[in-house]
C-alpha positions in Angstrom: 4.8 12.6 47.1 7.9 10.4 46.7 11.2 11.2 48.6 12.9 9.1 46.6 13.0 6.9 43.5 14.5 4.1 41.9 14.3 1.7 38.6 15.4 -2.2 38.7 14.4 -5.3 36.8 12.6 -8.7 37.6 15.3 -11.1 37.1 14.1 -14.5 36.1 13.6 -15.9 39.4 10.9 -13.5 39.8 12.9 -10.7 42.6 13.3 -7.7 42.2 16.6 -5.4 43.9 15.4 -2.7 45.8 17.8 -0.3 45.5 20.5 0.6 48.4 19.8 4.1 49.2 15.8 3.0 49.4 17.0 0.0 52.0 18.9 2.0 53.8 15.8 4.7 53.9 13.2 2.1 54.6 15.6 -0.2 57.1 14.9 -3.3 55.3 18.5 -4.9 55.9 19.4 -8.6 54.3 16.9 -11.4 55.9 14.4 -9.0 57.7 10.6 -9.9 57.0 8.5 -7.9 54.8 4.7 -7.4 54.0 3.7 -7.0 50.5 0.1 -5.5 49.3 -1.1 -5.5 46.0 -3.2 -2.6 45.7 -5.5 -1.3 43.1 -7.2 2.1 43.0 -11.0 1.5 42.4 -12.8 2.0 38.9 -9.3 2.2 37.3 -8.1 0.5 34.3 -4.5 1.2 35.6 -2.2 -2.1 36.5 -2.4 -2.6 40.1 0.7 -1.8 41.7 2.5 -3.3 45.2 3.3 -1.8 48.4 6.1 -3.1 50.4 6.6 -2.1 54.3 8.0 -3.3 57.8 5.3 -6.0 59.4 5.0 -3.7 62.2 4.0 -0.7 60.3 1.3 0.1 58.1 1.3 2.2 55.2 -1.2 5.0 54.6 -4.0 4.2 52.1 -6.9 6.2 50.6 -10.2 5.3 50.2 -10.0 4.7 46.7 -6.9 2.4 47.2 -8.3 -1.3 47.4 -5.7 -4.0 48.8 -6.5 -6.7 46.3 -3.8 -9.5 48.1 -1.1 -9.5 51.0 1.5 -11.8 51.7 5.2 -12.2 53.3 9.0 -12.2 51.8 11.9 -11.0 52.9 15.1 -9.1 51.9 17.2 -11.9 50.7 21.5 -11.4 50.9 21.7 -9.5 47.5 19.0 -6.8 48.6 16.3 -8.8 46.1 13.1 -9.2 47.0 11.1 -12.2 46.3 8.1 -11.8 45.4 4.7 -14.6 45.4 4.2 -16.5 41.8 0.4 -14.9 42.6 1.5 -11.3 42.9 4.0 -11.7 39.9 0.5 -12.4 37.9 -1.6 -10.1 39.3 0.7 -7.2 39.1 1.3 -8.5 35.2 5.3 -8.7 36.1 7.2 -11.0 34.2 10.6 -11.5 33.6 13.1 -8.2 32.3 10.4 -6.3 33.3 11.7 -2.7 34.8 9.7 -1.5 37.6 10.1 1.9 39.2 10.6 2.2 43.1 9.3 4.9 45.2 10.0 6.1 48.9 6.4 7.1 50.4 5.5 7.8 53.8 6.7 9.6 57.2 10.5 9.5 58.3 9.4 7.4 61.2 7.4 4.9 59.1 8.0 4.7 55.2 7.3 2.4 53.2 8.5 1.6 48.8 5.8 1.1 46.2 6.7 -0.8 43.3 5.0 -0.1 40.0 5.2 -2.2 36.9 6.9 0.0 33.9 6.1 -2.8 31.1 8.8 -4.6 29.3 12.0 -2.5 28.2 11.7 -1.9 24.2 12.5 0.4 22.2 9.8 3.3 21.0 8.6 3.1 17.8 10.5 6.6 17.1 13.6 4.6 17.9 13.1 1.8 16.4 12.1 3.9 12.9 15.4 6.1 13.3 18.0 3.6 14.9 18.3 3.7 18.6 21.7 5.7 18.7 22.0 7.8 16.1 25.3 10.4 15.8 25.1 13.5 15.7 26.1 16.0 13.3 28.4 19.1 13.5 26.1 21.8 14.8 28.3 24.3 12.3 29.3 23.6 9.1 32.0 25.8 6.8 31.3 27.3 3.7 33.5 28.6 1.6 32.7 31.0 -1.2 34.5 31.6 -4.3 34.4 35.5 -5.7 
C-alpha cells in the first residue's frame, strides 16, 4: 500500500522531480546516489514500471515482479532525477509525460516507485464538450402572469 503519493512530468532532458515531501520521506537529499530497477510483473501486458531506492537497501519484491534492468543516478540540485536513455525506452517515458510517484516500503527502509501515466491529453469527453465549460445557475426564476 502506498504512504504517500505524488504526480510530476519528464521534462525534456529526460528527469523527472521527485517530489519534496517523498525526498524528505525516502532521504534522498541533492547529490546522494540512487539505484533504479525497471521491473515488470510476469505474463502482464501492463508498462513496466521503476523502482527507485537507497544503494544500501533493497526493496521488497514478489515473485511475480521481474527486474528487467538496474542502473545508477542520483538526486541532482533541483530534486530531479536523471534517469538512463535505456530505462526512458523501456518504461515508454518520453518527454511531458506525467508519472505518478509512490512511497512503498517500511519506515526504516522505503523506497518510491515511478509509474508511467501516458502523455497528458485531454479525454475524448473533454475534448467533445470543451475542456472548461461554465456552469449554469443551479435555480432559475420564473415568473407567472395570472
Amino acid at each position: 500500500m502506498a504512504l504517500l503519493k505524488g504526480f510530476s512530468k519528464v521534462d525534456e532532458e529526460g528527469k523527472v522531480k521527485i517530489p519534496s515531501n517523498i525526498r524528505d520521506q525516502i532521504g534522498f537529499r541533492p547529490e546522494s546516489p540512487v539505484e533504479i530497477k525497471v521491473i515488470r510483473i510476469k505474463d502482464s501486458s501492463r508498462w513496466p514500471y521503476l523502482i527507485v531506492h537507497h544503494p544500501h537497501s533493497n526493496p521488497r519484491l514478489t515473485k511475480l515482479q521481474v527486474t528487467m534492468m538496474e542502473g545508477k543516478s542520483q538526486i541532482d540540485e533541483e530534486g530531479k532525477l536523471a534517469l538512463l536513455e535505456e530505462m526512458l525506452e523501456e518504461t515508454k517515458l518520453r518527454p511531458d509525460y506525467r508519472v505518478e510517484i509512490k512511497l512503498m516500503g517500511s519506515k526504516q527502509d522505503p523506497w518510491a516507485v515511478i509509474h508511467n501515466r501516458g502523455p497528458n491529453t485531454p479525454t475524448t469527453l473533454q475534448l467533445r464538450f470543451g475542456l472548461k465549460k461554465k456552469r449554469e445557475k443551479k435555480w432559475q426564476t420564473q415568473k407567472w402572469e395570472y
